[in-house]
C-alpha beads as a LAMMPS data file, in Angstrom:
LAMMPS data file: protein, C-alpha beads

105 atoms
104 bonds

1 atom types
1 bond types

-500.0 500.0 xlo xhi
-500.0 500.0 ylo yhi
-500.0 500.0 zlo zhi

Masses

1 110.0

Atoms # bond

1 1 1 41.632 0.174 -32.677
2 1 1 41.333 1.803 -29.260
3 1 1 39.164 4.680 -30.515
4 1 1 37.055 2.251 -32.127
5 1 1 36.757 -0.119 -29.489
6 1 1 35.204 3.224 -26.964
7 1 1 32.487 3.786 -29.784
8 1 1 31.783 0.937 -29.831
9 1 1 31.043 0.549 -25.943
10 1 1 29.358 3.774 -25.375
11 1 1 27.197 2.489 -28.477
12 1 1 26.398 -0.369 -25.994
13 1 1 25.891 1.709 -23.118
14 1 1 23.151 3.722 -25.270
15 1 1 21.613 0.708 -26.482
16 1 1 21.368 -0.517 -22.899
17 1 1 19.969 2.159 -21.712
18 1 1 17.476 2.202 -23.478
19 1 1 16.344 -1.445 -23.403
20 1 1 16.281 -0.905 -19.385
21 1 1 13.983 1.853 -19.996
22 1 1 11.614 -0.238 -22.009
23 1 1 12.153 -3.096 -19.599
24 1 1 10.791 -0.315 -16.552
25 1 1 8.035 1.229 -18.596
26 1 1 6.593 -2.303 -19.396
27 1 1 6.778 -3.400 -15.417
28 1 1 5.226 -0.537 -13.945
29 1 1 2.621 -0.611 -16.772
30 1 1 1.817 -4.410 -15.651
31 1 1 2.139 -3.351 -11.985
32 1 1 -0.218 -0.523 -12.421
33 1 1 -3.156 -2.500 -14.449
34 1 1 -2.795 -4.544 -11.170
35 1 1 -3.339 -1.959 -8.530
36 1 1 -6.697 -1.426 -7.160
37 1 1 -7.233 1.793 -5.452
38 1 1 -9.114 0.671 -2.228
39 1 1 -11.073 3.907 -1.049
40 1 1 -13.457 3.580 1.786
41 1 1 -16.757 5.731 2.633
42 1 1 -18.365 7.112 5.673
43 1 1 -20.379 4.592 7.289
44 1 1 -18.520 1.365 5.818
45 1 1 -17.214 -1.296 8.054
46 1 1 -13.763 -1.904 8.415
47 1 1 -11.263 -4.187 10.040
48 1 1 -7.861 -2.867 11.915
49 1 1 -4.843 -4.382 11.467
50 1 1 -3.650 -5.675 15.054
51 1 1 0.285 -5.013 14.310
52 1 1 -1.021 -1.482 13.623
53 1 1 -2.008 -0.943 16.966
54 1 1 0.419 -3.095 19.205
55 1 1 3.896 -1.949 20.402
56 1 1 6.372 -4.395 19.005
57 1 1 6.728 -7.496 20.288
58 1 1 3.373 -7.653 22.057
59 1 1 1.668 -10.124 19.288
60 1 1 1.361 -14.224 19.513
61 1 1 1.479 -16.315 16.929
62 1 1 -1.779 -18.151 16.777
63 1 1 -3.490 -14.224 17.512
64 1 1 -5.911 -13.064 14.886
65 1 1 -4.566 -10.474 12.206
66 1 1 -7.087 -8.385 12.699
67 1 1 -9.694 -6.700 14.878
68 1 1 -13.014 -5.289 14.722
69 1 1 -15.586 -4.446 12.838
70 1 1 -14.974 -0.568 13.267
71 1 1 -17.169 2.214 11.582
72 1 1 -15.699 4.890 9.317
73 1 1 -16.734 7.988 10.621
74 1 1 -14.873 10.726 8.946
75 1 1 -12.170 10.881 5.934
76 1 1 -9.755 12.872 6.602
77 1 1 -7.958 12.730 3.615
78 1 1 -7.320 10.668 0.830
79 1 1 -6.357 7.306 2.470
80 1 1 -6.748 8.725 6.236
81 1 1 -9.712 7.710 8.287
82 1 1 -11.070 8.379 11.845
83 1 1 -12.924 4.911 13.308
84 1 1 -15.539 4.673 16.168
85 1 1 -16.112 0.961 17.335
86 1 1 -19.648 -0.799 17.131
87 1 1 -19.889 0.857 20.578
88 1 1 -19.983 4.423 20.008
89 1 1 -16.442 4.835 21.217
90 1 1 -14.403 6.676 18.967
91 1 1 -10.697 5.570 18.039
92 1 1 -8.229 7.814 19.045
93 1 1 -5.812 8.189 16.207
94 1 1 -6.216 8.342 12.226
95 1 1 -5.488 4.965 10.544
96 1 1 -4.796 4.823 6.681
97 1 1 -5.912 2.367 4.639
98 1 1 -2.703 0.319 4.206
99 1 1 -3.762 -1.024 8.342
100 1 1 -7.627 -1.197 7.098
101 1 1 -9.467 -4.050 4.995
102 1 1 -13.120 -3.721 4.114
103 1 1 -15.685 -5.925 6.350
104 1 1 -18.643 -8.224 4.781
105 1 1 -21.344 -9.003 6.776

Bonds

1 1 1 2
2 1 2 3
3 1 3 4
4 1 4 5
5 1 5 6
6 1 6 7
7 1 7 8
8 1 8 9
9 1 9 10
10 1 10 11
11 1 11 12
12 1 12 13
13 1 13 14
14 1 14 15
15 1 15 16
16 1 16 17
17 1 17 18
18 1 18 19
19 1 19 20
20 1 20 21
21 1 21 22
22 1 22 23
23 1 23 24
24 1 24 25
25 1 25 26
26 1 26 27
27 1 27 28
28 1 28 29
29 1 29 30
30 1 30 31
31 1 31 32
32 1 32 33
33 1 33 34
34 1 34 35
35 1 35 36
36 1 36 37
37 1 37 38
38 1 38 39
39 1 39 40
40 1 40 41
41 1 41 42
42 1 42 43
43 1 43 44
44 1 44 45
45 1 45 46
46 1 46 47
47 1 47 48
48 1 48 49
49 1 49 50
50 1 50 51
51 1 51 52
52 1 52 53
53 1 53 54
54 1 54 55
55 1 55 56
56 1 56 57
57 1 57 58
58 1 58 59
59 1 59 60
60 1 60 61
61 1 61 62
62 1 62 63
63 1 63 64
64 1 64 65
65 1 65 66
66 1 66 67
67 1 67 68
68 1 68 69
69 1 69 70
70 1 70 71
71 1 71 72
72 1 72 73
73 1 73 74
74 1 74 75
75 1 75 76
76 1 76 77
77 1 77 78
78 1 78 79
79 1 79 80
80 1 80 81
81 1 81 82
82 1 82 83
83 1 83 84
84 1 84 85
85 1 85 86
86 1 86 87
87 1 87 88
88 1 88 89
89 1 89 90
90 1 90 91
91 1 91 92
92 1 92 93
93 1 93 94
94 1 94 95
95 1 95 96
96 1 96 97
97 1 97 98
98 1 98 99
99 1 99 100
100 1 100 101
101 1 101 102
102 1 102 103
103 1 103 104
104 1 104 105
């Protein structure tokens, strides 16, 4: 009774298993035909997230989200961009894209 009682469960545990497999293939196929792989080009105009670039803290709540328009002057890498400001004046540090959104005139 015992013995067949453990089959039985590790039978379960398989079968489980397995389902929660299906279950995580099927999400991250629905999460991936969702993504949309933002990539931005030399010359485009982009706006900086403010929390990006303010120390903690700093921020008030009716401030804008953003700031900007910047220019993308070089791509570092894949996701990693240097800015200059309408200006001329380049931006110090990199910035991915995560802090970036793409400006419309």
């Amino acid at each position: 009774m015992l013995r067949t009682n453990l089959v039985l469960l590790e039978e379960i545990r398989e079968t489980t298993e397995i389902r929660l497999m299906a279950q995580n293939n099927q999400v991250a196929r629905y999460y991936n035909s969702k993504v949309r792989n933002r990539q931005n080009h030399v010359g485009d105009l982009v706006l900086r997230n403010i929390d990006a670039s303010v120390s903690v803290g700093r921020r008030v709540n009716m401030s804008p989200n953003r700031e900007g328009p910047y220019k993308v002057i070089t791509k570092i890498t894949f996701g990693a961009y240097k800015l200059q400001d309408m200006k001329g004046i380049k931006i110090p540090d990199t910035w991915n894209v995560r802090h970036l959104k793409k400006f419309y005139i």
